[in-house]
SERO-4910 file (N, C-alpha, C, O; in steps of 0.05 Angstrom, whole numbers):
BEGIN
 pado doro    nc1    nc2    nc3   cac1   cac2   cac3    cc1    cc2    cc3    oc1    oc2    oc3
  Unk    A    411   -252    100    406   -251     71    377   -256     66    363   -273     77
  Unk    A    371   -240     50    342   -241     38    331   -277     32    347   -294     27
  Unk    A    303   -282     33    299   -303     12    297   -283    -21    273   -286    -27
  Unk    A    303   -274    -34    303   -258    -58    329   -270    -65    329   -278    -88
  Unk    A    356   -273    -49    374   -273    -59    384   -298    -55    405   -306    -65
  Unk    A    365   -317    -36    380   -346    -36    373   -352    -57    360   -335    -69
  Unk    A    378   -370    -68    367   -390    -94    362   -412    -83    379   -428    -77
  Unk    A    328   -416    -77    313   -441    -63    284   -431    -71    273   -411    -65
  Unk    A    276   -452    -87    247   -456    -94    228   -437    -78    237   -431    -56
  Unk    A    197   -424    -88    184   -416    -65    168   -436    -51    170   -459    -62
  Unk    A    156   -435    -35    143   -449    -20    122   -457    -36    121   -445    -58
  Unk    A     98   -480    -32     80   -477    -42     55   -463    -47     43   -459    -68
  Unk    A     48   -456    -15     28   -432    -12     48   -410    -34     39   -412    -57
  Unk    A     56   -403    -33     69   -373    -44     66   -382    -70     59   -360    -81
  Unk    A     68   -405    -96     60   -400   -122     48   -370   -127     47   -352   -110
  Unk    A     41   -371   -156     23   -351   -161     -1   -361   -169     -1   -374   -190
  Unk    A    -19   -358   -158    -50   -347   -161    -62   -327   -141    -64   -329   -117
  Unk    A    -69   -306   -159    -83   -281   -147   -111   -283   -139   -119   -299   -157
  Unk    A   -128   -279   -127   -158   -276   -118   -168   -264   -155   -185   -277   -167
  Unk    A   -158   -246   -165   -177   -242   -194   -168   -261   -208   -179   -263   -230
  Unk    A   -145   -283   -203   -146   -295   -227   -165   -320   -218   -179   -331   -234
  Unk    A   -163   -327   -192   -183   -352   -188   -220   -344   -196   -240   -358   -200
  Unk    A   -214   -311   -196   -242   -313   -217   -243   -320   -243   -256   -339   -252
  Unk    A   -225   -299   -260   -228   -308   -280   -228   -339   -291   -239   -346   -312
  Unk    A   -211   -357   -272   -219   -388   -270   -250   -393   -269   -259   -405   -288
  Unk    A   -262   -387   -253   -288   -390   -249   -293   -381   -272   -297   -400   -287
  Unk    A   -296   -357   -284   -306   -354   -314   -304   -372   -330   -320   -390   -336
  Unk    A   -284   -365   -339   -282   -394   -362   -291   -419   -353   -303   -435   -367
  Unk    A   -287   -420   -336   -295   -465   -322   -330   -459   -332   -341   -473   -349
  Unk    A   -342   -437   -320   -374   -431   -325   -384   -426   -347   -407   -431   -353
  Unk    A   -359   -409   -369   -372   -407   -386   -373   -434   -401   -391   -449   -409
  Unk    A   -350   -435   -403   -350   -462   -427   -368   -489   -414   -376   -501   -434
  Unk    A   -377   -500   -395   -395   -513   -385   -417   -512   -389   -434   -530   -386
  Unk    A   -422   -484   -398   -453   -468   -402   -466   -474   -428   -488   -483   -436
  Unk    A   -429   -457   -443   -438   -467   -471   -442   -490   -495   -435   -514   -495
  Unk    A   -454   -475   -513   -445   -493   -531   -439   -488   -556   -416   -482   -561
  Unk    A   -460   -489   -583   -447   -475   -607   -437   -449   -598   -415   -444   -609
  Unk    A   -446   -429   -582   -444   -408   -581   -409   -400   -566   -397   -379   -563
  Unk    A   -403   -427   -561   -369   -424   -554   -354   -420   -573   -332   -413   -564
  Unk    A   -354   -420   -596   -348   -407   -621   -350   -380   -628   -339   -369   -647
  Unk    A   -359   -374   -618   -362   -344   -625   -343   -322   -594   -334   -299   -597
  Unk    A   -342   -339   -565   -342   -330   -544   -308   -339   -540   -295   -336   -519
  Unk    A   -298   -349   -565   -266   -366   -563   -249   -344   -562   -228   -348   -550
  Unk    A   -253   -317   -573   -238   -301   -567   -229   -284   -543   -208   -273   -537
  Unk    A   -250   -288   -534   -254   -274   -508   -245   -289   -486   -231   -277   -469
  Unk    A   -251   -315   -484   -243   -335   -469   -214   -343   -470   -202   -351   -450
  Unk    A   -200   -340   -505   -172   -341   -500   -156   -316   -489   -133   -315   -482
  Unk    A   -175   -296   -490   -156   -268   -472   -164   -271   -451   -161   -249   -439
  Unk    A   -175   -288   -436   -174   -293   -406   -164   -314   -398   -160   -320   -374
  Unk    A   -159   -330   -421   -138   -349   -413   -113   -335   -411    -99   -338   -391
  Unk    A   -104   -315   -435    -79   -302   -426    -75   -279   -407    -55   -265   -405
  Unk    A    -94   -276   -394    -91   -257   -369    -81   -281   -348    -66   -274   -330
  Unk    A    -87   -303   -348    -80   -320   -327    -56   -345   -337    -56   -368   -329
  Unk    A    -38   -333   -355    -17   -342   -351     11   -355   -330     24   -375   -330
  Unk    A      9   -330   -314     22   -336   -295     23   -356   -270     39   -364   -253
  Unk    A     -6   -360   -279    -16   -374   -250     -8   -412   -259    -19   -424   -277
  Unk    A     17   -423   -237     16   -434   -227      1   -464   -228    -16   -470   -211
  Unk    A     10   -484   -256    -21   -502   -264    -27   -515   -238    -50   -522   -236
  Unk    A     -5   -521   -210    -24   -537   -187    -40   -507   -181    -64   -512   -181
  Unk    A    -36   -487   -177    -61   -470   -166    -81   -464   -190   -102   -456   -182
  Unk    A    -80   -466   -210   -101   -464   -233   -126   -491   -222   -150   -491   -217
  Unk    A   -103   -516   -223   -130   -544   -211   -128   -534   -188   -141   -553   -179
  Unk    A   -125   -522   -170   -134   -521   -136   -157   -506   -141   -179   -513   -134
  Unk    A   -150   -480   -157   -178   -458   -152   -207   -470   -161   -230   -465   -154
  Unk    A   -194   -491   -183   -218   -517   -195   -237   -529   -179   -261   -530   -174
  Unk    A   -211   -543   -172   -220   -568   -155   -230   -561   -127   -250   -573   -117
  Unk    A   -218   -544   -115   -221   -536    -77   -253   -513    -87   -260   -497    -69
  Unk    A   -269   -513   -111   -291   -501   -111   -307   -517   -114   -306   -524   -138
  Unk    A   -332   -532    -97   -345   -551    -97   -358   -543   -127   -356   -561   -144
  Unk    A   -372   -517   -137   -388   -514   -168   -377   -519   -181   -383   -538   -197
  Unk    A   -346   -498   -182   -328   -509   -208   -313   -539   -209   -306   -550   -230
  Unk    A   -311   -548   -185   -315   -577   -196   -330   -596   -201   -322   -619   -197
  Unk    A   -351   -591   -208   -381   -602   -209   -373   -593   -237   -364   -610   -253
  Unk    A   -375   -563   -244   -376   -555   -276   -357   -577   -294   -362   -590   -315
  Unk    A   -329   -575   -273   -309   -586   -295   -316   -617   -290   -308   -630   -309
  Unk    A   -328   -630   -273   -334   -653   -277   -357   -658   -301   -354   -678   -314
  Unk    A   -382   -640   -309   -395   -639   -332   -384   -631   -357   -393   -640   -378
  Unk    A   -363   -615   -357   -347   -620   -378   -326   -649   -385   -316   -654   -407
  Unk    A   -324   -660   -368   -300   -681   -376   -332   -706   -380   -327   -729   -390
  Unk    A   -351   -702   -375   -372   -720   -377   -399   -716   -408   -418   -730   -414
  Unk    A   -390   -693   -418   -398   -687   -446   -386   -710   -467   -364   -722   -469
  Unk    A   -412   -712   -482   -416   -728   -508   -390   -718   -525   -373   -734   -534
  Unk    A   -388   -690   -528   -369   -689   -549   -346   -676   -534   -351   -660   -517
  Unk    A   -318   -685   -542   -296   -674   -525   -282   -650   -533   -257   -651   -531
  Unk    A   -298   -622   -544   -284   -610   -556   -280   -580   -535   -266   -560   -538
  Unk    A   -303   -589   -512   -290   -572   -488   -270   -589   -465   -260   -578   -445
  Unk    A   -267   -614   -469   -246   -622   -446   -222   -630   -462   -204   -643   -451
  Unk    A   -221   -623   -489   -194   -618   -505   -184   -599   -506   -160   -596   -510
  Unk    A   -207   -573   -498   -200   -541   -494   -179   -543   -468   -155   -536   -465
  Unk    A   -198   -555   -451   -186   -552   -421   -164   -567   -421   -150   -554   -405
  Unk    A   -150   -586   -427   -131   -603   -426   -103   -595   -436    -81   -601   -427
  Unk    A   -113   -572   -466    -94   -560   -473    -88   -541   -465    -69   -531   -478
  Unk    A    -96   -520   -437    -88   -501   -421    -76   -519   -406    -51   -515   -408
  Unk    A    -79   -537   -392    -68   -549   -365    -42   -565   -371    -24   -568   -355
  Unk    A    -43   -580   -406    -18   -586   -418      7   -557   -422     31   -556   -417
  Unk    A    -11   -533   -435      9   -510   -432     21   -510   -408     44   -516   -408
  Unk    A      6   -502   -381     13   -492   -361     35   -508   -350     56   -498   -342
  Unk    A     28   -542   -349     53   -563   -336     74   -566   -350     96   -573   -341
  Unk    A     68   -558   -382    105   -562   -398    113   -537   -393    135   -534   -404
  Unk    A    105   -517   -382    114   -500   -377    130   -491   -349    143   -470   -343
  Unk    A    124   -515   -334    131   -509   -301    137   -538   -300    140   -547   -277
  Unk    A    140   -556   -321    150   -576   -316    171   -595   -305    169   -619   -300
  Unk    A    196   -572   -303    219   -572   -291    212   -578   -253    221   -595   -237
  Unk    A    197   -562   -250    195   -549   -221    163   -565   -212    151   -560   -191
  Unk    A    156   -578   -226    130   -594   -213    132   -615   -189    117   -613   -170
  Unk    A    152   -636   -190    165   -645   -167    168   -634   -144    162   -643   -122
  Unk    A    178   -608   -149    185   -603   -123    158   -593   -101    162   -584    -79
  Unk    A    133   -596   -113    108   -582   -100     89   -609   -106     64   -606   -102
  Unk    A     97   -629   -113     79   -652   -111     73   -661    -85     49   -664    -82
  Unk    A     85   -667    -68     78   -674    -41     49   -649    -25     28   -656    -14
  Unk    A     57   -619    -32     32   -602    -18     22   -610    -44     23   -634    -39
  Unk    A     13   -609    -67    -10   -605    -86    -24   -630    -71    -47   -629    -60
  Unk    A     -8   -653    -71    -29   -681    -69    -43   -668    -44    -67   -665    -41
  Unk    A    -28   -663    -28    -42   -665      6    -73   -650     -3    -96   -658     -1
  Unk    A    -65   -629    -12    -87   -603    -23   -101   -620    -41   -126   -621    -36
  Unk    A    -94   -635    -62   -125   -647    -73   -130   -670    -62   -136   -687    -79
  Unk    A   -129   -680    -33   -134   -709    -26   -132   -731    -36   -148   -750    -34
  Unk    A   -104   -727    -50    -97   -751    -56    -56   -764    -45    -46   -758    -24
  Unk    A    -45   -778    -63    -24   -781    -57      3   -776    -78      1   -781   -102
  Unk    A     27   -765    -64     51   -756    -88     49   -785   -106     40   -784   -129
  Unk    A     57   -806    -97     50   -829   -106     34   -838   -118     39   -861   -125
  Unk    A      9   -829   -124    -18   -830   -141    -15   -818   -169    -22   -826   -191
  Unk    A      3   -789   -156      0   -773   -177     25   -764   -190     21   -746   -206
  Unk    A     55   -773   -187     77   -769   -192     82   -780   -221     94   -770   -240
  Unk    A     66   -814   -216     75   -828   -246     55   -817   -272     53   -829   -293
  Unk    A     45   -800   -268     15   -783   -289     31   -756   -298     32   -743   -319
  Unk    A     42   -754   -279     57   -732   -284     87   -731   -302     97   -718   -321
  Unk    A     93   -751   -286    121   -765   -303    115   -763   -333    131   -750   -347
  Unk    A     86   -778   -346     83   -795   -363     72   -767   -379     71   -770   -403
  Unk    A     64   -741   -368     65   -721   -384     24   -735   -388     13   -736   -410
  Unk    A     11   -742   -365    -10   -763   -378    -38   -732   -364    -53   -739   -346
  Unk    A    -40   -713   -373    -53   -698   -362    -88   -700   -354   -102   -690   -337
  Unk    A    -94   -719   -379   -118   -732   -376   -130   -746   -356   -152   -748   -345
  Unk    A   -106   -757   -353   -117   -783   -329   -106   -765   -296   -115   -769   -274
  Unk    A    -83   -746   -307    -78   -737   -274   -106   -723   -268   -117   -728   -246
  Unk    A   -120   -703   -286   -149   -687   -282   -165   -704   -274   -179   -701   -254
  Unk    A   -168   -729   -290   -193   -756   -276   -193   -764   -252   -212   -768   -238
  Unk    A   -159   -770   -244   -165   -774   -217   -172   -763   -198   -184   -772   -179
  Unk    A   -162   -735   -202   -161   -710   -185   -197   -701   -186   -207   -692   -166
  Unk    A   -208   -705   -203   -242   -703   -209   -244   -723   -184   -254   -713   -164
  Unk    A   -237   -749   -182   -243   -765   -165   -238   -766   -131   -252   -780   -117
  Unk    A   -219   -751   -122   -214   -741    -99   -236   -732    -77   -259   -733    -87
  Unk    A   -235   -723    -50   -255   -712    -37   -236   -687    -34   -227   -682    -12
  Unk    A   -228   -669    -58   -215   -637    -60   -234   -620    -53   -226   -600    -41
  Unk    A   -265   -622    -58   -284   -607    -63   -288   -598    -39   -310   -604    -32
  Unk    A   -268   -580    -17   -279   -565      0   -275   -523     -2   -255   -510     -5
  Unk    A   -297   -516      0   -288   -493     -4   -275   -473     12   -277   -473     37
  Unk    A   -258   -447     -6   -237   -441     10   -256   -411     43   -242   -402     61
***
């Protein structure tokens, strides 16, 4: 019998993130880092590449982040900005993405932690608590930053 037809979770490697969407990650993480008033004007564009990357998977959205030494440099200068109105941007994709796969996040906590160098146990009760702020801070704090 197929895996198509068992009914058993996929693996973790196998999520979805595609090679174009871990760019378009890189886009946005760069642009909005870059900008500033001018992210106002660039919000449209940036939310149709947020919705091209729907599908992808919020632990592989923070892997393609985090496992990029720049873009996690970028997103660490965004969570380190005076005003928080790009790491409220970012927080509310990564809140979409986990109430959305929220059901099924458990079952890939053990590979995500291994993958951002940290522990299921570090990062289980952040998750529980729906606490997305503080799971991204720690995960900023990790040694994830190797590239693929």
């Amino acid at each position: 019998m197929s895996a198509i037809c068992e009914n058993r979770p996929l693996q973790y490697a196998d999520l979805y993130c595609r090679d174009e969407d871990r760019e378009i990650i890189g886009t946005i993480i760069r642009t909005a880092e870059k900008g500033n008033i001018d992210l106002l004007w660039k919000r449209k564009a940036l939310d149709a590449l947020g919705e091209k990357i729907m599908p992808v998977h919020p632990y592989k959205f923070l892997s393609a982040i985090l496992l990029d030494p720049d873009l996690k440099t970028c997103l660490k200068n965004i969570f380190n900005e005076f005003f928080p109105f790009k790491k409220n941007g970012f927080l509310g994709g990564v809140k979409k993405g986990m109430e959305r796969e929220y059901a099924n996040l458990d079952t890939y906590v053990n590979e995500f932690a291994t993958e951002m160098g940290t522990t299921a146990q570090k990062i289980r009760p952040l998750i529980q608590a729906k606490d997305w702020n503080a799971l991204v801070c720690h995960l900023l704090e990790t040694d994830s930053g190797r590239k693929r």
